[in-house]
PDB file of N, CA, C and O in Angstrom:
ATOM      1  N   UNK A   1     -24.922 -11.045 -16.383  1.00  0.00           N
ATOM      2  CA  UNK A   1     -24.752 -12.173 -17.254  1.00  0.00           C
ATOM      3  C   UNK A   1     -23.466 -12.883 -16.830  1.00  0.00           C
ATOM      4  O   UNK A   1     -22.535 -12.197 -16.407  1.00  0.00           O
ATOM      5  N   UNK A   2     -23.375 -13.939 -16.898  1.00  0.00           N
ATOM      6  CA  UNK A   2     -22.666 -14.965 -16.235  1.00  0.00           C
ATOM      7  C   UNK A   2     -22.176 -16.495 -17.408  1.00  0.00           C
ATOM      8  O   UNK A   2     -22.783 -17.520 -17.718  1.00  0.00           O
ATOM      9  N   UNK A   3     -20.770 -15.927 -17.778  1.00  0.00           N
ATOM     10  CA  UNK A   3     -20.253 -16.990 -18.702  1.00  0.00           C
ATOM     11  C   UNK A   3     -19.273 -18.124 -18.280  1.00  0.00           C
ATOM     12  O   UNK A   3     -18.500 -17.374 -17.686  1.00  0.00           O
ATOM     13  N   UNK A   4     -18.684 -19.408 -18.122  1.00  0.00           N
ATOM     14  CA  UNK A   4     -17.878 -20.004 -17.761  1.00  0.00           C
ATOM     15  C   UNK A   4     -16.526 -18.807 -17.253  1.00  0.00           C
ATOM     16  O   UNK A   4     -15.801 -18.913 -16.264  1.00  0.00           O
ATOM     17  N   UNK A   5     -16.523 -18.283 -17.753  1.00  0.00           N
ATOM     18  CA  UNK A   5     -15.313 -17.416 -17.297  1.00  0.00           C
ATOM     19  C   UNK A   5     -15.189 -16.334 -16.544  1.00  0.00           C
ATOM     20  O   UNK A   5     -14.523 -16.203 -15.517  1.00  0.00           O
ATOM     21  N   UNK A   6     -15.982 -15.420 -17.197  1.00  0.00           N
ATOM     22  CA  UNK A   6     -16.567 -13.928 -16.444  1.00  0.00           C
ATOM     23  C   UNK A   6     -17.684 -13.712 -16.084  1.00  0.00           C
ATOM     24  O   UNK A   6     -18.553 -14.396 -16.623  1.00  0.00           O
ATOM     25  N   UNK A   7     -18.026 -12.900 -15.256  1.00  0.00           N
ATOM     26  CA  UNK A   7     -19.577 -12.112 -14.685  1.00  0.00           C
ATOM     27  C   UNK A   7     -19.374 -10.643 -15.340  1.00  0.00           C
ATOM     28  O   UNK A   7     -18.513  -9.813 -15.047  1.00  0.00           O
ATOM     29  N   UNK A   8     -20.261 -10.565 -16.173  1.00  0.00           N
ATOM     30  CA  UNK A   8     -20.358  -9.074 -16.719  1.00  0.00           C
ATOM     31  C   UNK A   8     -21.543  -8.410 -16.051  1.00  0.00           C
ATOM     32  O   UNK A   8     -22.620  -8.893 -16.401  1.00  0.00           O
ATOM     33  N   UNK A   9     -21.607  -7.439 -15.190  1.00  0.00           N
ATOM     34  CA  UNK A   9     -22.579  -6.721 -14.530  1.00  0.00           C
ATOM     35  C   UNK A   9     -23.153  -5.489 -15.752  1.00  0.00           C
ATOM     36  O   UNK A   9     -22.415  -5.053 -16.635  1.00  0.00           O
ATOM     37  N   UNK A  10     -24.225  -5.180 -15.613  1.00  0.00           N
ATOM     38  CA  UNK A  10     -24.908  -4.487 -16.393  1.00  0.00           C
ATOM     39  C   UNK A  10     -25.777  -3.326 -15.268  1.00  0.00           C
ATOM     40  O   UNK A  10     -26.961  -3.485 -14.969  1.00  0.00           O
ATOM     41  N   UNK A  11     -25.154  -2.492 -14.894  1.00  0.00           N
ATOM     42  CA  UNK A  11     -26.503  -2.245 -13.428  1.00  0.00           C
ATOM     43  C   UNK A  11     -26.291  -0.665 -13.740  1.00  0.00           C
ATOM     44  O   UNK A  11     -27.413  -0.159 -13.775  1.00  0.00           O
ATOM     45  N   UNK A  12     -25.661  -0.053 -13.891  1.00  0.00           N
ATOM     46  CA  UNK A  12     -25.746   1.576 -13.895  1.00  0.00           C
ATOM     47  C   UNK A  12     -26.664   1.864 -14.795  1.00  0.00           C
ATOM     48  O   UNK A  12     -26.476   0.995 -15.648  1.00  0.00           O
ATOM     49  N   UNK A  13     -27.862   2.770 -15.290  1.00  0.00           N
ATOM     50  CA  UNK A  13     -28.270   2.844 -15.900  1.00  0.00           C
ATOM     51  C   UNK A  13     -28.350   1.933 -17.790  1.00  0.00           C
ATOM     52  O   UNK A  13     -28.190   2.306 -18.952  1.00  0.00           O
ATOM     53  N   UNK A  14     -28.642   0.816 -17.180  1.00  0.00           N
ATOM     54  CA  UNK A  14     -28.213  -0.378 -18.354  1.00  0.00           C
ATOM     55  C   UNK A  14     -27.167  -0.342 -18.931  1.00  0.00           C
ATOM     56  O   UNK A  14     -27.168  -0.607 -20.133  1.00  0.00           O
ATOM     57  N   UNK A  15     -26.220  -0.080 -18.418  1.00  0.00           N
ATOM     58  CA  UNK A  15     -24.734   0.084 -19.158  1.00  0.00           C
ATOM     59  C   UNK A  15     -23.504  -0.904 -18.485  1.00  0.00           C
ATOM     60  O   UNK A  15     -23.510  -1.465 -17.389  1.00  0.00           O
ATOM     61  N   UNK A  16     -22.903  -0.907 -19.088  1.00  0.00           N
ATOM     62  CA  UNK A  16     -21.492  -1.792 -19.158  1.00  0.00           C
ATOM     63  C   UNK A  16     -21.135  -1.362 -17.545  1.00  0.00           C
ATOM     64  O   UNK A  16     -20.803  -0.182 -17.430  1.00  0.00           O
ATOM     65  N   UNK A  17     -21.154  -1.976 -16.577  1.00  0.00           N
ATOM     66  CA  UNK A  17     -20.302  -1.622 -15.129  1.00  0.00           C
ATOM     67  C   UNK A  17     -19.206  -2.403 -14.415  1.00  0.00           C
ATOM     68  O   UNK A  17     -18.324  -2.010 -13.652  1.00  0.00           O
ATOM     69  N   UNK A  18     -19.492  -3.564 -14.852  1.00  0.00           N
ATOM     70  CA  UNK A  18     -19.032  -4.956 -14.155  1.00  0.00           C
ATOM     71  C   UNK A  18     -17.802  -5.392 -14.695  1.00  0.00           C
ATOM     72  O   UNK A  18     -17.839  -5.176 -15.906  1.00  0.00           O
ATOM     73  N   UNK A  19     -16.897  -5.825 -14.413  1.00  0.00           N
ATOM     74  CA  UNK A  19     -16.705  -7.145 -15.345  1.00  0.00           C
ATOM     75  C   UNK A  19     -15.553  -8.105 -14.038  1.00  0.00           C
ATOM     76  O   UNK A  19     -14.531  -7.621 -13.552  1.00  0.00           O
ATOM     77  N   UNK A  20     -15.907  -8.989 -13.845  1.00  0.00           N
ATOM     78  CA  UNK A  20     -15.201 -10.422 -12.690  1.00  0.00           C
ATOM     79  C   UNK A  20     -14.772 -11.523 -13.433  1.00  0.00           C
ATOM     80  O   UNK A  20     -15.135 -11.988 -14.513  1.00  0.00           O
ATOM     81  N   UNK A  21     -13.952 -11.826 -12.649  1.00  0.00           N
ATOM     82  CA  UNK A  21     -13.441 -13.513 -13.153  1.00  0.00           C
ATOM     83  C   UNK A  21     -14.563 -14.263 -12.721  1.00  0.00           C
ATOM     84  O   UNK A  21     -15.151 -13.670 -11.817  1.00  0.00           O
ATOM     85  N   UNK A  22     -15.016 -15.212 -12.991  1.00  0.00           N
ATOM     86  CA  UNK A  22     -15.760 -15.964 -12.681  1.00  0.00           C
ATOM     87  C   UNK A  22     -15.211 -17.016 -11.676  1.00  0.00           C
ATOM     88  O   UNK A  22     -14.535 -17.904 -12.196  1.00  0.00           O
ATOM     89  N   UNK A  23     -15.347 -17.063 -10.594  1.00  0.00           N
ATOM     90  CA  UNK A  23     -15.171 -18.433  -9.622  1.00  0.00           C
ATOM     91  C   UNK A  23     -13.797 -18.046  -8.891  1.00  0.00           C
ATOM     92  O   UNK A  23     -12.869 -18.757  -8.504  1.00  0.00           O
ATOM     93  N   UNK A  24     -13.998 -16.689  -8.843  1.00  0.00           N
ATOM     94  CA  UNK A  24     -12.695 -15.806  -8.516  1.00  0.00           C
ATOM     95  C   UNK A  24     -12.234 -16.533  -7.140  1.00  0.00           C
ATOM     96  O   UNK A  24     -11.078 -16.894  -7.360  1.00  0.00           O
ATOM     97  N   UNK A  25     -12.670 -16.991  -5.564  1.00  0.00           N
ATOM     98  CA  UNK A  25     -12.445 -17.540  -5.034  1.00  0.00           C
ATOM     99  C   UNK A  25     -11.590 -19.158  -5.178  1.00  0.00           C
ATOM    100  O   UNK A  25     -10.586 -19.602  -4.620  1.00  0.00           O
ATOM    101  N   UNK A  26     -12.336 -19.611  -5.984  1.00  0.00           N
ATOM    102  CA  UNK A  26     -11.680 -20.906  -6.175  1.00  0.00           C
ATOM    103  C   UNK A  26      -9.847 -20.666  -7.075  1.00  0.00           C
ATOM    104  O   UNK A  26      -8.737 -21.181  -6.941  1.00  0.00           O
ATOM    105  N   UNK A  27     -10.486 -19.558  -7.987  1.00  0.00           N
ATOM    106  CA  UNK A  27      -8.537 -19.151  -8.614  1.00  0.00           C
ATOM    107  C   UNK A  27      -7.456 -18.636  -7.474  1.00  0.00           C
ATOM    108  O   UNK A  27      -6.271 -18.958  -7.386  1.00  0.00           O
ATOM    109  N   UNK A  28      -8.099 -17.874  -6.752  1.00  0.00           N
ATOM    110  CA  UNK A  28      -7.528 -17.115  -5.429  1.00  0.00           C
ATOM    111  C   UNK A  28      -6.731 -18.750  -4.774  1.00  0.00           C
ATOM    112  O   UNK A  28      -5.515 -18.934  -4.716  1.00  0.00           O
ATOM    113  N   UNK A  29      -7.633 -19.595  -4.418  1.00  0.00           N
ATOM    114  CA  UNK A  29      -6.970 -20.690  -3.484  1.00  0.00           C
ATOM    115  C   UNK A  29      -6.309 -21.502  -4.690  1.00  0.00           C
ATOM    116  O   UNK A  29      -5.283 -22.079  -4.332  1.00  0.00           O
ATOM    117  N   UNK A  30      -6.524 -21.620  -5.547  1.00  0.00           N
ATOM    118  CA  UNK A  30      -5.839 -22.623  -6.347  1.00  0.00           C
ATOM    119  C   UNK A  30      -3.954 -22.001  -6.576  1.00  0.00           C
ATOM    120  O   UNK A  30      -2.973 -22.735  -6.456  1.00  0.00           O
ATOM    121  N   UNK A  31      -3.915 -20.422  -6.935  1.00  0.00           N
ATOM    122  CA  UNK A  31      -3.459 -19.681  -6.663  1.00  0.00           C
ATOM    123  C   UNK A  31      -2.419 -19.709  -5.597  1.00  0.00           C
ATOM    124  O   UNK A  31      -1.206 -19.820  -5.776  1.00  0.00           O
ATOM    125  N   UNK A  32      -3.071 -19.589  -4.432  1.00  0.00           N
ATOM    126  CA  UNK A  32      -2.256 -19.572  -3.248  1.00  0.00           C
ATOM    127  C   UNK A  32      -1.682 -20.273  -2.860  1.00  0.00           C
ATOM    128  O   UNK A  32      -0.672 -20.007  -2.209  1.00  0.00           O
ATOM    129  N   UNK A  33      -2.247 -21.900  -3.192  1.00  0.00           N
ATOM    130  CA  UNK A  33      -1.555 -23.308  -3.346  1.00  0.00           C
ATOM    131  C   UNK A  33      -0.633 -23.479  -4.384  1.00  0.00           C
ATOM    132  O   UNK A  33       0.210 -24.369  -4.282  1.00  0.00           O
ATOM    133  N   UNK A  34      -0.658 -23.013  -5.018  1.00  0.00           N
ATOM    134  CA  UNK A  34       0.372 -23.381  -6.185  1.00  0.00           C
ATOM    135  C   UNK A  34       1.787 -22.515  -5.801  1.00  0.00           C
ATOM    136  O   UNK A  34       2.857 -22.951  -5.375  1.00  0.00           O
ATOM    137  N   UNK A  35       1.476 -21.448  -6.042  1.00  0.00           N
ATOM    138  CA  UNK A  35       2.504 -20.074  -6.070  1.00  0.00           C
ATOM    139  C   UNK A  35       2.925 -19.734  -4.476  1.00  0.00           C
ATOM    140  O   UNK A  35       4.010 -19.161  -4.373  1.00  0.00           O
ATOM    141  N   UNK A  36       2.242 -20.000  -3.271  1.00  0.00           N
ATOM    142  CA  UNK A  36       2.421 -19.202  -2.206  1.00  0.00           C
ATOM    143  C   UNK A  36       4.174 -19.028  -1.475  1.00  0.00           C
ATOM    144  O   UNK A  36       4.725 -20.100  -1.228  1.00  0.00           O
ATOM    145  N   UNK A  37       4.595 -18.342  -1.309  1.00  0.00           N
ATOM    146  CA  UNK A  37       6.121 -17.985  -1.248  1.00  0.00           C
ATOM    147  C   UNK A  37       6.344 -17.599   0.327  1.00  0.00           C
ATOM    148  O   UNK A  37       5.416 -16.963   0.826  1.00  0.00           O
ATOM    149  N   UNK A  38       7.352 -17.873   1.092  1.00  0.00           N
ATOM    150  CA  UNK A  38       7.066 -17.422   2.380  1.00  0.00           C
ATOM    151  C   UNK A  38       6.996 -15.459   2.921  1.00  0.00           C
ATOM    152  O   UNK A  38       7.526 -14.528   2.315  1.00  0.00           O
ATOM    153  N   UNK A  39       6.408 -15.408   3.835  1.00  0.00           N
ATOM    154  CA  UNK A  39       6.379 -14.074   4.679  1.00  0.00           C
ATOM    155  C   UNK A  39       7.791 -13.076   4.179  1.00  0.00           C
ATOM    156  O   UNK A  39       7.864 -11.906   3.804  1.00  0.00           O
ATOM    157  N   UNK A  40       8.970 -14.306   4.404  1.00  0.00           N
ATOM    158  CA  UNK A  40      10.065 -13.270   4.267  1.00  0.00           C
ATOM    159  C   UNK A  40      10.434 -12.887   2.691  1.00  0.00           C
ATOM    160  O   UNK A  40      11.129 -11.894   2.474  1.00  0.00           O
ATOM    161  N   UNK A  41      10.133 -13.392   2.022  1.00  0.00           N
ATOM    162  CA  UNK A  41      10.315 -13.081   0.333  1.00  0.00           C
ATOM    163  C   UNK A  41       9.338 -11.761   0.121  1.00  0.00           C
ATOM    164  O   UNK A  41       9.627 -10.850  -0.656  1.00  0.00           O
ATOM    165  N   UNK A  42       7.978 -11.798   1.034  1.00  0.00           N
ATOM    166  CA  UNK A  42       7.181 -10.623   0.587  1.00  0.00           C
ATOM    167  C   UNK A  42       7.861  -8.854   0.353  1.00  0.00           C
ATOM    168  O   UNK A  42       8.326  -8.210   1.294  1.00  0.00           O
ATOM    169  N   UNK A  43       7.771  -8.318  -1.105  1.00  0.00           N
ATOM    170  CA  UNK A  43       8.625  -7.263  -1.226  1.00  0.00           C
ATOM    171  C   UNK A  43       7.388  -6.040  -1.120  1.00  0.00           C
ATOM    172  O   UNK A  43       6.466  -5.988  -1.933  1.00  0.00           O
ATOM    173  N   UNK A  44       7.511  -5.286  -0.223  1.00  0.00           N
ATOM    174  CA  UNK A  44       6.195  -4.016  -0.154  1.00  0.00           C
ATOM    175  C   UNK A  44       7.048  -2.954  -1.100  1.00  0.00           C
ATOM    176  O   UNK A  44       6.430  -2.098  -1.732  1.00  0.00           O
ATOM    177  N   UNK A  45       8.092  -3.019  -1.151  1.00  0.00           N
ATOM    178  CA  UNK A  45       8.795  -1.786  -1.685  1.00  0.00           C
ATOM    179  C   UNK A  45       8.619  -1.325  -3.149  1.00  0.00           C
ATOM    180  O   UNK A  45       8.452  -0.220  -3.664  1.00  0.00           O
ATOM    181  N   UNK A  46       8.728  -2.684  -3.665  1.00  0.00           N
ATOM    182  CA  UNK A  46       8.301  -2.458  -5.370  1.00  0.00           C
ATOM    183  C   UNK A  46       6.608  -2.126  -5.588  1.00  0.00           C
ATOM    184  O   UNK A  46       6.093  -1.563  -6.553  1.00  0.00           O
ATOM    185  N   UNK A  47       6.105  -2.534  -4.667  1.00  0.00           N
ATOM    186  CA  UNK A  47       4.647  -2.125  -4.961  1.00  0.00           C
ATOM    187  C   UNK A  47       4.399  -0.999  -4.590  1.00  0.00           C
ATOM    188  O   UNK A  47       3.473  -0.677  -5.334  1.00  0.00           O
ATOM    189  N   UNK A  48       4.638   0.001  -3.803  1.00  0.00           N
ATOM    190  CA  UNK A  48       5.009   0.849  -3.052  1.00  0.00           C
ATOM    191  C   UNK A  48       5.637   2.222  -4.136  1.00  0.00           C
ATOM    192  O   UNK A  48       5.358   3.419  -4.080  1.00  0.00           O
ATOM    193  N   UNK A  49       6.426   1.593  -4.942  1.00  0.00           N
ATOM    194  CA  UNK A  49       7.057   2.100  -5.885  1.00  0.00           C
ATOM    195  C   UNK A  49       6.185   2.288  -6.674  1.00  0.00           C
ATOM    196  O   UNK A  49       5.859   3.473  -6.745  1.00  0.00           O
ATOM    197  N   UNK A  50       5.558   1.502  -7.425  1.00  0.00           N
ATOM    198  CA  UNK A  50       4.791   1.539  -8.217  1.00  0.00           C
ATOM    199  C   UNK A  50       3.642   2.482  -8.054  1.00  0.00           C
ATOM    200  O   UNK A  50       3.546   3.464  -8.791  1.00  0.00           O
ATOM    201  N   UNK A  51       2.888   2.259  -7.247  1.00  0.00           N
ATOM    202  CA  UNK A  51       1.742   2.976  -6.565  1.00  0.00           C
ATOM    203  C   UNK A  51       2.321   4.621  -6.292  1.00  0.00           C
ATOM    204  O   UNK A  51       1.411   5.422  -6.076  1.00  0.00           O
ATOM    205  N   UNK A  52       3.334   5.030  -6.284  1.00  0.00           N
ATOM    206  CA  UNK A  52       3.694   6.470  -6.214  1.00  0.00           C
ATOM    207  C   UNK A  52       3.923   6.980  -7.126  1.00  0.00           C
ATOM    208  O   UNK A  52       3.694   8.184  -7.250  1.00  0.00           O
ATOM    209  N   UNK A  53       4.591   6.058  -8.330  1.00  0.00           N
ATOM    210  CA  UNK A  53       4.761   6.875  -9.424  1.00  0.00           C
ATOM    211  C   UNK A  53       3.628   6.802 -10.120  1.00  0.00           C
ATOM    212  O   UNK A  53       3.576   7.900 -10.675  1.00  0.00           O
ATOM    213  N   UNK A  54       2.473   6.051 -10.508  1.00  0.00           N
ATOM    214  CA  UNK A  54       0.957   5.923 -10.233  1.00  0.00           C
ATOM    215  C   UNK A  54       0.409   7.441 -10.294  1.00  0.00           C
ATOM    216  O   UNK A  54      -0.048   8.147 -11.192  1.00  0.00           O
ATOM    217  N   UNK A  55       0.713   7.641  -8.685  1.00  0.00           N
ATOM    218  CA  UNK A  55      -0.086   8.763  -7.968  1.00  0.00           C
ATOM    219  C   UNK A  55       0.802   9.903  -8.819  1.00  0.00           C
ATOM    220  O   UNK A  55       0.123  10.535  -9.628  1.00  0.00           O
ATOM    221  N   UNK A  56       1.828  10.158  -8.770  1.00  0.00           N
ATOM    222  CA  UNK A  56       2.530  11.096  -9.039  1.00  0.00           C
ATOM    223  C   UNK A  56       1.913  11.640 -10.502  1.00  0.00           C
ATOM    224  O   UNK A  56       1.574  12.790 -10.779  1.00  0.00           O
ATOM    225  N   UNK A  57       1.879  10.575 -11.256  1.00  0.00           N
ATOM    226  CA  UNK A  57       1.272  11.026 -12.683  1.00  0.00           C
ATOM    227  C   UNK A  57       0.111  11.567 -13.064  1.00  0.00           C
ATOM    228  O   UNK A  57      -0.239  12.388 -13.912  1.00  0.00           O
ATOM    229  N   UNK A  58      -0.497  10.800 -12.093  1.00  0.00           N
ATOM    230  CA  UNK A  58      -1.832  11.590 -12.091  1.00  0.00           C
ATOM    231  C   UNK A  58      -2.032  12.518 -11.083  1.00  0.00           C
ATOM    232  O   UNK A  58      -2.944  12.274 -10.294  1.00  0.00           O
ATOM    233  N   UNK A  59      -1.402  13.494 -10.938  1.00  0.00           N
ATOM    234  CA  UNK A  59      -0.660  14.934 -10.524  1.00  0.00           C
ATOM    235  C   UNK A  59      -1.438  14.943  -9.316  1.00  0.00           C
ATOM    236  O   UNK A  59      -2.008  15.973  -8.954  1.00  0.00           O
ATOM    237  N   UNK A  60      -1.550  13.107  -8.202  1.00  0.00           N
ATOM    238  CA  UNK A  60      -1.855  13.313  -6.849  1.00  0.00           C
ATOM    239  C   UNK A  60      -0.214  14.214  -5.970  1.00  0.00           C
ATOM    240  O   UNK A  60       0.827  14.463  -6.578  1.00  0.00           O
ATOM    241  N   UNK A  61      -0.459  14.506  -4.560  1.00  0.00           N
ATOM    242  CA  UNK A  61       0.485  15.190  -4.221  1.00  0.00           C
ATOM    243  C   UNK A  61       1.269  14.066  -3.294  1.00  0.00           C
ATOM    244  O   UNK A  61       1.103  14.009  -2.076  1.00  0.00           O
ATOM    245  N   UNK A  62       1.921  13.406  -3.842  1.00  0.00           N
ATOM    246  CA  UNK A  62       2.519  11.860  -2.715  1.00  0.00           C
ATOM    247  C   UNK A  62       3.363  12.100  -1.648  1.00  0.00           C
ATOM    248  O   UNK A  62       3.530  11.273  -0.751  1.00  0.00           O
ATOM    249  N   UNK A  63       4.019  13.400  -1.694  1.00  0.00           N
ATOM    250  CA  UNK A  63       4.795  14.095  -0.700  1.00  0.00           C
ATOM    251  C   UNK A  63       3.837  14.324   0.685  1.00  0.00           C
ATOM    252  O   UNK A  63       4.061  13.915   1.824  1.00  0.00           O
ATOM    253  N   UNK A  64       2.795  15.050   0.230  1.00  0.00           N
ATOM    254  CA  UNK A  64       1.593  15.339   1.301  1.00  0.00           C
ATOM    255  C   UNK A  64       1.335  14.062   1.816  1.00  0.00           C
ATOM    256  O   UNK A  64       1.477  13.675   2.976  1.00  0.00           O
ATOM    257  N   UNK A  65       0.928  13.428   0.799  1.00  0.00           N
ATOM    258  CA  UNK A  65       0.017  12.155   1.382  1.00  0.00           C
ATOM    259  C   UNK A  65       1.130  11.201   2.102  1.00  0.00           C
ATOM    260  O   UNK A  65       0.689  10.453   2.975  1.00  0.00           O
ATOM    261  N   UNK A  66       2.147  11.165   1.899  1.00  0.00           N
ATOM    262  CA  UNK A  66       3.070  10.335   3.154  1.00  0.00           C
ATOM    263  C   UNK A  66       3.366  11.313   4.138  1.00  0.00           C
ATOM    264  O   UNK A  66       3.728  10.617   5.087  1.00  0.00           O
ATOM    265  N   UNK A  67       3.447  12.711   4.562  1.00  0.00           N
ATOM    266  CA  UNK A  67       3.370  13.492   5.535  1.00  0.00           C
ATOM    267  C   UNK A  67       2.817  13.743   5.988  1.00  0.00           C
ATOM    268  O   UNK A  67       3.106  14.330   7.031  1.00  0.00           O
ATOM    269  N   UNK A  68       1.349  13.497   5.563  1.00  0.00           N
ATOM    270  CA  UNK A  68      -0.203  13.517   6.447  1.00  0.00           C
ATOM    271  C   UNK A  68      -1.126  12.611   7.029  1.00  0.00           C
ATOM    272  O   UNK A  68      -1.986  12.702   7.905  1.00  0.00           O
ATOM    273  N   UNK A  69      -0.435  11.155   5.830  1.00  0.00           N
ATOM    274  CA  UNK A  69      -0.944   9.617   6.364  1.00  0.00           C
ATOM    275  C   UNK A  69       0.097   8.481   6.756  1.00  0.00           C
ATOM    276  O   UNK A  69       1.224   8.232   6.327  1.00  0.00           O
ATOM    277  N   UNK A  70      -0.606   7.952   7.619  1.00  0.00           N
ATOM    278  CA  UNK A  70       0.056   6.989   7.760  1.00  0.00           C
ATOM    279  C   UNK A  70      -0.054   5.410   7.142  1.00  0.00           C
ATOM    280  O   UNK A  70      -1.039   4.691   7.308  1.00  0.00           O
ATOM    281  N   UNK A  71       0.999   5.080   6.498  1.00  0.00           N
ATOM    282  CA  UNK A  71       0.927   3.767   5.150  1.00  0.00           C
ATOM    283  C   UNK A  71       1.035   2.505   6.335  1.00  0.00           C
ATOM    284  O   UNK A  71       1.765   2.509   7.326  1.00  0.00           O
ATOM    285  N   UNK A  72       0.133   1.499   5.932  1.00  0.00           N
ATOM    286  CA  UNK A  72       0.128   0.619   6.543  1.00  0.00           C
ATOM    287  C   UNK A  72       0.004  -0.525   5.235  1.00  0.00           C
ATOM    288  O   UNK A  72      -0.694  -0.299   4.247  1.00  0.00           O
ATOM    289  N   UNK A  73       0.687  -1.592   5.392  1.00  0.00           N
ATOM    290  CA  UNK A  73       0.816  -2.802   4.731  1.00  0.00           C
ATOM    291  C   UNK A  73       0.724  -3.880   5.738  1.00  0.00           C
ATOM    292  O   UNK A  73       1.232  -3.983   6.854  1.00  0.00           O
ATOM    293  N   UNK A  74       0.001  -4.604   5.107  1.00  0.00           N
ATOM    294  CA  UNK A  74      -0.495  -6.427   5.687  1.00  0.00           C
ATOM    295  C   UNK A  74      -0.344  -7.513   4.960  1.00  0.00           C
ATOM    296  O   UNK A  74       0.351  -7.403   3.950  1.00  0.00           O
ATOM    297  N   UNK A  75      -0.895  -8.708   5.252  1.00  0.00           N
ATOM    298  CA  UNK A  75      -0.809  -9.681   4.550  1.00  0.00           C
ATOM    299  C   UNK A  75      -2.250 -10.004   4.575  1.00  0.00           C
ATOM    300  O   UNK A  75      -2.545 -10.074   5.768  1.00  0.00           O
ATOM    301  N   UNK A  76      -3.415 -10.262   3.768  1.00  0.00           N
ATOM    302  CA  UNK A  76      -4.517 -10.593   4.123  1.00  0.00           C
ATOM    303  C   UNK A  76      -4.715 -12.294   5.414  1.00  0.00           C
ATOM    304  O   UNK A  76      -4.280 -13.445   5.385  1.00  0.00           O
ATOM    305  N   UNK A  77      -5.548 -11.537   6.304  1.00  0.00           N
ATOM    306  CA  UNK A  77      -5.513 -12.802   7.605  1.00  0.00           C
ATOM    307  C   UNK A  77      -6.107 -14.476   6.641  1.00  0.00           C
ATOM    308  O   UNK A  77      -6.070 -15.527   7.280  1.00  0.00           O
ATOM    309  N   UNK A  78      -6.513 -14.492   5.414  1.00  0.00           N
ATOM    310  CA  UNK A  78      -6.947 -15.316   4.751  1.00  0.00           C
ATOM    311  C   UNK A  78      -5.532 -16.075   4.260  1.00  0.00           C
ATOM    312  O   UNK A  78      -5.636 -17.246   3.896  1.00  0.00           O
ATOM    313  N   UNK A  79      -4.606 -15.626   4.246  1.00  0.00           N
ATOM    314  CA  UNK A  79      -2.996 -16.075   3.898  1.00  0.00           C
ATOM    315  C   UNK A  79      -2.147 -16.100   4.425  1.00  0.00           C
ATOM    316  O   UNK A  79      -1.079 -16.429   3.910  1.00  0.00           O
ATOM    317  N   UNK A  80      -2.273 -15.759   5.681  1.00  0.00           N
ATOM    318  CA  UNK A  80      -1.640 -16.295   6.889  1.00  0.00           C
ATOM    319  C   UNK A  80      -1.432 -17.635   7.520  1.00  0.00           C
ATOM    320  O   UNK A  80      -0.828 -17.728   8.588  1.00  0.00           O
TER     321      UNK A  80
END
């Protein structure tokens, strides 16, 4: 189902699964035009931050997982 605003998906055994912005592309560029900030302002560290204490809480092992993987950060080639 599909309202001016959102797409609510209904597909797992008729139940609640979905839910999208509606016209999510067009907010993305409207978005990127309005707000876009240069390359060098981009901060990975606070997100980075975030995302560990994240993991940490939900008693993932973040010590392992930066000693066993390797973290890679980008910029999507669409915002370049």
């Amino acid at each position: 189902m599909t309202t001016s605003n959102y797409f609510y998906g209904v597909e797992q055994g008729y139940k609640f699964s979905e839910l999208t912005v509606a016209h999510y592309d067009e907010h993305c560029l409207e978005y990127y035009q309005k707000y876009r900030w240069p390359l060098s302002k981009l901060d990975t560290n606070t997100p980075y931050d975030l995302a560990t204490q994240w993991l940490t809480a939900s008693h993932m092992d973040v010590a392992a997982l930066n000693r066993e993987c390797d973290m890679h950060v980008s910029v999507s080639p669409l915002l370049e």
